[in-house]
C-alpha positions as CSV (number, residue, x, y, z in Angstrom):
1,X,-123.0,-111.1,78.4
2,X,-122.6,-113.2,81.7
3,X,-125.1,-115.4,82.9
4,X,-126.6,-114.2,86.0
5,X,-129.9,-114.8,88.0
6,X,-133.0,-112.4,87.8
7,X,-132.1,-110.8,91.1
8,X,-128.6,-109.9,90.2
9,X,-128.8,-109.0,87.0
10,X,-132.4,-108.5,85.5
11,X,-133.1,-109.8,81.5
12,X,-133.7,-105.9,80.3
13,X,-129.9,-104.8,81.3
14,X,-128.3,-104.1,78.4
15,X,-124.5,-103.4,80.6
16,X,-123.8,-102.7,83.5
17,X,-120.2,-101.3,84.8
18,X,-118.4,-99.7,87.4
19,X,-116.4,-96.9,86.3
20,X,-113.3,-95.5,88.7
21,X,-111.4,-92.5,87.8
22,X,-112.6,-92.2,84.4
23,X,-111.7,-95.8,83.7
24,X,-114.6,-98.9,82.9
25,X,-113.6,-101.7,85.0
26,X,-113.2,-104.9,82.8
27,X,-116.3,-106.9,82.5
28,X,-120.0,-107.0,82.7
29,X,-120.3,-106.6,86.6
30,X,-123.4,-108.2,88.7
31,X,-125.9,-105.3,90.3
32,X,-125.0,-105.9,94.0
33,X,-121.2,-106.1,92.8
34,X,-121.2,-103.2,90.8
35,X,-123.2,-101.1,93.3
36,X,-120.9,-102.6,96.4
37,X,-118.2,-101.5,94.4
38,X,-119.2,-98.0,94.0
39,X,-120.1,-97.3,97.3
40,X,-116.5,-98.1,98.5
41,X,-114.4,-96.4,96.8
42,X,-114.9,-93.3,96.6
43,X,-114.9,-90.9,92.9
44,X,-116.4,-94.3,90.8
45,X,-120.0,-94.9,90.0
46,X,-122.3,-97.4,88.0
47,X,-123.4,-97.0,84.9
48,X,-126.4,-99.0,84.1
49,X,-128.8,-99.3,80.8
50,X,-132.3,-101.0,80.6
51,X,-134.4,-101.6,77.7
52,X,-138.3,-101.9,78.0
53,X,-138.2,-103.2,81.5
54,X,-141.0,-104.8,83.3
55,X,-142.1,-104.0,87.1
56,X,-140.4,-106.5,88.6
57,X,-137.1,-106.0,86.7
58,X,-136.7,-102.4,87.0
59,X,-137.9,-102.8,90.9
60,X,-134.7,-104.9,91.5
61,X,-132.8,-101.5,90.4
62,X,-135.1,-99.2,92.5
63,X,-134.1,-101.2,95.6
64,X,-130.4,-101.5,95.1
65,X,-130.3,-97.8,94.2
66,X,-133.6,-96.4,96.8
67,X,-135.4,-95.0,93.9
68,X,-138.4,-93.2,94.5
69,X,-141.9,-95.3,93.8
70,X,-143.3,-92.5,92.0
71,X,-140.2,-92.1,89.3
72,X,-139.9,-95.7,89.3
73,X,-143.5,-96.0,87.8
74,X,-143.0,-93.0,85.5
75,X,-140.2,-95.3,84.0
76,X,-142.3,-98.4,83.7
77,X,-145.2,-96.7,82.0
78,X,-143.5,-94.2,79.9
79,X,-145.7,-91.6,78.2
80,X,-144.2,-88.6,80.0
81,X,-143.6,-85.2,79.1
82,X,-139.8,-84.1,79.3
83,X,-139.3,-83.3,82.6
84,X,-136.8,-82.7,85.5
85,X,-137.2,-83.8,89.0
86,X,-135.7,-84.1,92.5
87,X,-136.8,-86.8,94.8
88,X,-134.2,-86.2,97.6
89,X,-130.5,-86.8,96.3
90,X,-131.8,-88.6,93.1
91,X,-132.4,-86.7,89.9
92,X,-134.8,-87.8,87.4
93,X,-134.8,-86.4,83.9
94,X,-136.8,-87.7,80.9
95,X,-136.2,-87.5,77.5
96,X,-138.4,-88.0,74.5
97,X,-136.7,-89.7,71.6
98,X,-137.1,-89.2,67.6
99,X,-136.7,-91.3,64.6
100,X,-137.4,-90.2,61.2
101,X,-139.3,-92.8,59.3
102,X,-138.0,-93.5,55.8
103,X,-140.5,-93.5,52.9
104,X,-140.8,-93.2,49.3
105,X,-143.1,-90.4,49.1
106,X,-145.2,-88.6,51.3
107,X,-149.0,-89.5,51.6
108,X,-152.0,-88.1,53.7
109,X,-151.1,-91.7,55.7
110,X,-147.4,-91.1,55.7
111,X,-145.7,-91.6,59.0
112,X,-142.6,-89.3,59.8
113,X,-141.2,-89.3,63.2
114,X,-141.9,-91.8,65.6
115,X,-140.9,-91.0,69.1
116,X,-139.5,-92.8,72.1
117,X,-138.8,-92.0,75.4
118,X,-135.6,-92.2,77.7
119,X,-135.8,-91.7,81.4
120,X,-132.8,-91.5,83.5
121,X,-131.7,-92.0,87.3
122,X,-128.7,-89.6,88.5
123,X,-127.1,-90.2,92.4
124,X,-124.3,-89.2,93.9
125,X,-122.6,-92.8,92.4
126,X,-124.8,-94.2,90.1
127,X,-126.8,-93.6,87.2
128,X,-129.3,-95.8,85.4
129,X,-130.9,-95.2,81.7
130,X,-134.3,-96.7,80.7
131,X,-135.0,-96.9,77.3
132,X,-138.9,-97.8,75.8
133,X,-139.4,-97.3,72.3
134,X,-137.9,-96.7,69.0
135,X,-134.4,-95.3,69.5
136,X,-131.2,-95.4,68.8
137,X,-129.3,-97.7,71.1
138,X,-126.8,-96.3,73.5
139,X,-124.2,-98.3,73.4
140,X,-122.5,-96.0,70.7
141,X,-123.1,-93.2,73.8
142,X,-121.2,-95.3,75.9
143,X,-118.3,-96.5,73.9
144,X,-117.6,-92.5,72.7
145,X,-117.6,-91.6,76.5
146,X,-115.3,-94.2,77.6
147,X,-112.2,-92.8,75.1
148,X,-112.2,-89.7,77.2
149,X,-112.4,-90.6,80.6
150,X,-111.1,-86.7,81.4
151,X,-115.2,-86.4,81.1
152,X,-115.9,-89.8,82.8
153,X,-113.9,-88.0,86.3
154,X,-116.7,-85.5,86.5
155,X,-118.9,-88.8,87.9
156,X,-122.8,-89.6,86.7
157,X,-123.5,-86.2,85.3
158,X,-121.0,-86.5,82.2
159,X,-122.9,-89.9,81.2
160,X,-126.1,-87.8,81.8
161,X,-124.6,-84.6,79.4
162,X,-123.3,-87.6,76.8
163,X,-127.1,-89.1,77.0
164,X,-129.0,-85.8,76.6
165,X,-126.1,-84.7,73.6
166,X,-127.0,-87.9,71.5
167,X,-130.8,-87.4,72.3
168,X,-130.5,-83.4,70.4
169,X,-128.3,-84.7,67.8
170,X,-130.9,-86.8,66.9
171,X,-133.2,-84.1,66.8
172,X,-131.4,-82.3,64.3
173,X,-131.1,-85.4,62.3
174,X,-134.6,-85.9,62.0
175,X,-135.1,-81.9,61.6
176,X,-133.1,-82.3,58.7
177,X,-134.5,-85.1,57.1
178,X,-138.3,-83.5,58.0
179,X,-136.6,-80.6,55.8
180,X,-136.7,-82.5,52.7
181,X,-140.7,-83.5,52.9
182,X,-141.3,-79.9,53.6
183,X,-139.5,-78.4,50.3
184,X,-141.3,-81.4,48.5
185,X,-144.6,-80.1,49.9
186,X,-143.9,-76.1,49.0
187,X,-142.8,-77.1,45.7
188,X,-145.7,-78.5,44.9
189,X,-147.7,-75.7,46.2
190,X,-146.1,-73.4,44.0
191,X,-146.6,-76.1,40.8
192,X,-148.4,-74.5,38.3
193,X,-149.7,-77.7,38.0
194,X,-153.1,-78.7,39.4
195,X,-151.4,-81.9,41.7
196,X,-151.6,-80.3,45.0
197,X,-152.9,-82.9,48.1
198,X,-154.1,-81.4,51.1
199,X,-154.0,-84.0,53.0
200,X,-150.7,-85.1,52.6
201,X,-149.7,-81.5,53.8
202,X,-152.2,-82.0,56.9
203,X,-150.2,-84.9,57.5
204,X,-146.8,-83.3,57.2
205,X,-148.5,-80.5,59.9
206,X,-149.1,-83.3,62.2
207,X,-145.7,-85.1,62.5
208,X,-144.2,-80.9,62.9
209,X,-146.6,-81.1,65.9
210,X,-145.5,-84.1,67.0
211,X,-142.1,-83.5,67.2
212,X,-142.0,-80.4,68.6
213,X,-143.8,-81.9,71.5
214,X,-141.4,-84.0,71.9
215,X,-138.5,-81.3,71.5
216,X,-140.0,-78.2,72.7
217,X,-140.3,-79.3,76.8
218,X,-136.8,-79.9,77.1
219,X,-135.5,-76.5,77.3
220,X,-136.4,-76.1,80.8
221,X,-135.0,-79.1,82.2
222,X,-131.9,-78.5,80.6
223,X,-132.1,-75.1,81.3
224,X,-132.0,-76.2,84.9
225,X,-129.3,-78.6,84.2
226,X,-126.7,-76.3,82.6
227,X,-126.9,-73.7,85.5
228,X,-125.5,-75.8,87.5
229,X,-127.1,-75.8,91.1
230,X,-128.2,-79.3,91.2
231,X,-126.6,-82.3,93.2
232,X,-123.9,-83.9,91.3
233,X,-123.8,-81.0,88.0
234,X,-120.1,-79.6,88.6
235,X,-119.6,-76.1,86.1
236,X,-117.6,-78.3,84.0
237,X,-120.0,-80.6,82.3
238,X,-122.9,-77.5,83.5
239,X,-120.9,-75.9,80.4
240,X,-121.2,-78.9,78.1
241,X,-124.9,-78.8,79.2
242,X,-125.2,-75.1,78.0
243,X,-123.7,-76.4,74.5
244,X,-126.5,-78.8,74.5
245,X,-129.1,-76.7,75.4
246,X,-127.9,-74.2,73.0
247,X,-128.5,-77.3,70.1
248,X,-131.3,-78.1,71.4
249,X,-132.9,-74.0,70.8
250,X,-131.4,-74.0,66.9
251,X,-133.6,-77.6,66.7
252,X,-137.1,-75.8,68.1
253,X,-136.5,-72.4,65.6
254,X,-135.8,-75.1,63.0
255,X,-139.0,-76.5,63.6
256,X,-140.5,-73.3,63.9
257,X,-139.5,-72.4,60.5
258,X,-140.4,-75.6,58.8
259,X,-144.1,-75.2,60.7
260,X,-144.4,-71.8,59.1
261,X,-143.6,-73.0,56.4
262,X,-145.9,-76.2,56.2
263,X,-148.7,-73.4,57.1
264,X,-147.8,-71.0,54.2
265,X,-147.9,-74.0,51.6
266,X,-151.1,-75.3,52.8
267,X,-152.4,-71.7,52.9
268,X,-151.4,-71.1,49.4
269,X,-152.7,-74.5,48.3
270,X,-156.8,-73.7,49.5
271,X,-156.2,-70.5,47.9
272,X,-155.3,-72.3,44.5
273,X,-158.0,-75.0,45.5
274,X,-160.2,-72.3,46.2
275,X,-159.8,-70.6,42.7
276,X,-159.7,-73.3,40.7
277,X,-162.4,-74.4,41.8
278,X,-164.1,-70.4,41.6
279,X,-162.5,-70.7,37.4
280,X,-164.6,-73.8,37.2
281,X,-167.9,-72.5,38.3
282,X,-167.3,-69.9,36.0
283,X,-166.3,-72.2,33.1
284,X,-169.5,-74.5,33.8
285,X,-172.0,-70.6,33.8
286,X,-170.3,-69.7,30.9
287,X,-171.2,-73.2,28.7
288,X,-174.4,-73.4,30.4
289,X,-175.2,-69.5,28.9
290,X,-174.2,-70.9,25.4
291,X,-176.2,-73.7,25.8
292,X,-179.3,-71.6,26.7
293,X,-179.4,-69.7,23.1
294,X,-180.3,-72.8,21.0
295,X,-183.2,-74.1,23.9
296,X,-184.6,-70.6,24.1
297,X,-185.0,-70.1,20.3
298,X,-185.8,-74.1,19.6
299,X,-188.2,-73.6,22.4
300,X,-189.4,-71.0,21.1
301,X,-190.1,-72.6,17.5
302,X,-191.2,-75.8,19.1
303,X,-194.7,-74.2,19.9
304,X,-197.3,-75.7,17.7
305,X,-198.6,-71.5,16.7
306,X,-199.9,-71.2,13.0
307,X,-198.4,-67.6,12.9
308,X,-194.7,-67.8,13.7
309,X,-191.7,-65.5,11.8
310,X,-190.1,-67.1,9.2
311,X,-192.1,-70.7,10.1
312,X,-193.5,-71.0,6.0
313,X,-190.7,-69.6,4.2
314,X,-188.2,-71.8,2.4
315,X,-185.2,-70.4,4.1
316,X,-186.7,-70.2,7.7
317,X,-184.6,-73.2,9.5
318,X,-181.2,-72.5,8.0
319,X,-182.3,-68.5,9.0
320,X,-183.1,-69.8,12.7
321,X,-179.5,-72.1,12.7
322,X,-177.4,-69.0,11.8
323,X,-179.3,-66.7,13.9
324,X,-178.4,-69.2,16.8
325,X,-175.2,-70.3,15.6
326,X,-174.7,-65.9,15.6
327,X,-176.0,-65.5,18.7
328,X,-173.8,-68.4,20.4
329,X,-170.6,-67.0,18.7
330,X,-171.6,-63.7,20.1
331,X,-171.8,-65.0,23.8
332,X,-169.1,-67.3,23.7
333,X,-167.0,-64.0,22.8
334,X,-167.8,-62.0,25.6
335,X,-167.3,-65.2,27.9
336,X,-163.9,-65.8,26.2
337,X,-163.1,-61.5,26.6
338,X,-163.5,-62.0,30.2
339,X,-161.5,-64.9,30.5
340,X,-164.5,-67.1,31.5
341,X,-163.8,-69.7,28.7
């Protein structure tokens, strides 16, 4: 990368080029350069990408490019809901990135998808790309969009369909790799086996929730994207747009599913909990019955009378250990009939 001054070219751009007909000019370009450029010639724009900028970096963008104050500080602060929005010839859509985090096994602490956020800046010849958290880097985005510059024609809006295609791909990555905790989970649930952990499926739930907050609010925006009425969406990349939106609906049924899923195994898991624990109960009446039987009738002989049954005869206490020993059988059998022991 060339070395330029903070004002040119601010320390969070990771490239910045001027594409004409399709084609990447050669070189890492300065801001005001680039931007010059663009403006001159008609039918090329700028393509620029930031990572985790600070105020005073991403302001030198806003005032080369008259970005609004309001989506400027949006892309500073990040935390934002997927959204879409118009602030007079400038669109501004944001995206919410996903990573799946690796692990050996899932725990009630287990961490599976950890989100980012991309926000983006469309004009009429530009278009700038903010990135803040975990993510994948765009550069591959970049170099797959400049081997086909028959999409790169069609202006800012094909490097905003490339952006938002990698962003749903992602999601079905991570879908897919959520799928494989999920069957862990309902196996276990339907294990005979007494191993089941609650709050490793509460955990599980939560990372579902998580990321379908972060893929669910999407569908409007590019909803709105793929019709095609907006400044600088032509119907040939609103088509590719459609395809996108149309991944992004098999990602939220997918999630859908795995959440239904999630809540069946966790329902059937209290239910085994819950009657496991009802067999115990029953286990610990049923011994505490049997034990009654010998206290009762020890008790009973433990009483200092003079006139008791069988207290002077020779054969009284082997008598009184077979009548409780009897006795005992006897309840332990009814217990053991009724599958309480």
């Amino acid at each position: 990368m060339a070395d330029h001054s903070t004002t040119e070219h601010p320390g969070s751009v990771v490239d910045c080029a001027l594409y004409e007909d399709g084609r990447r000019r050669p070189g890492l370009l300065p801001l005001s350069q680039a931007m010059e450029a663009a403006r001159a010639k008609p039918g090329s724009f700028v393509w620029i990408g930031l990572h985790e900028p600070s105020v005073d970096q991403l302001q030198v963008v806003a005032d080369a490019f008259g970005l609004h104050p309001l989506a400027v500080e949006d892309a500073v602060k990040a935390h934002q809901r997927p959204k879409l929005e118009m602030y007079d010839e400038t669109l501004f859509l944001v995206l919410k990135t996903t990573v799946y985090v690796e692990h050996d096994r899932l725990t009630p602490t287990s961490e599976v998808v950890d989100t980012g956020e991309i926000m983006a800046f469309m004009g009429a010849n530009f278009v700038v790309v903010v990135r803040h958290g975990p993510s994948r880097r765009l550069t591959g985005v970049r170099a797959r969009l400049e081997v086909h510059p028959e999409l790169l024609v069609h202006g800012p809006a094909a490097v905003l369909h490339a952006v938002t295609d990698a962003v749903v791909d992602q999601y079905l990555e991570v879908v897919q790799a959520v799928e494989t905790d999920v069957e862990e989970v309902e196996a276990q649930a339907f294990s005979p086996e007494p191993t089941h952990d609650v709050g490793r499926i509460y955990q599980l739930k939560r990372e579902l929730l998580e990321l379908r907050r972060a893929v669910a609010p999407l569908s409007q925006p590019l909803y709105r994207l793929s019709e095609g009425r907006l400044p600088g969406i032509d119907t040939d990349i609103a088509a590719y747009l459609r395809d996108v939106h149309d991944h992004l609906g098999q990602a939220c049924e997918r999630i859908a599913t795995l959440m239904e899923l999630v809540d069946t195994s966790l329902t059937l898991t209290l239910a085994q909990t819950s009657v496991r624990q009802s067999h115990d109960v029953r286990r610990i009446s049923a011994i505490a019955a049997i034990i009654a039987v010998p206290i009762m009738i020890f008790g009973v002989y433990g009483m200092n009378f003079d006139h008791m049954p069988e207290l002077v005869r020779p054969l009284g206490y082997p008598i009184a250990l077979l009548v409780t020993a009897a006795v005992c059988a006897v309840v332990y059998w009814a217990f053991h009939r009724r599958h309480w022991l």
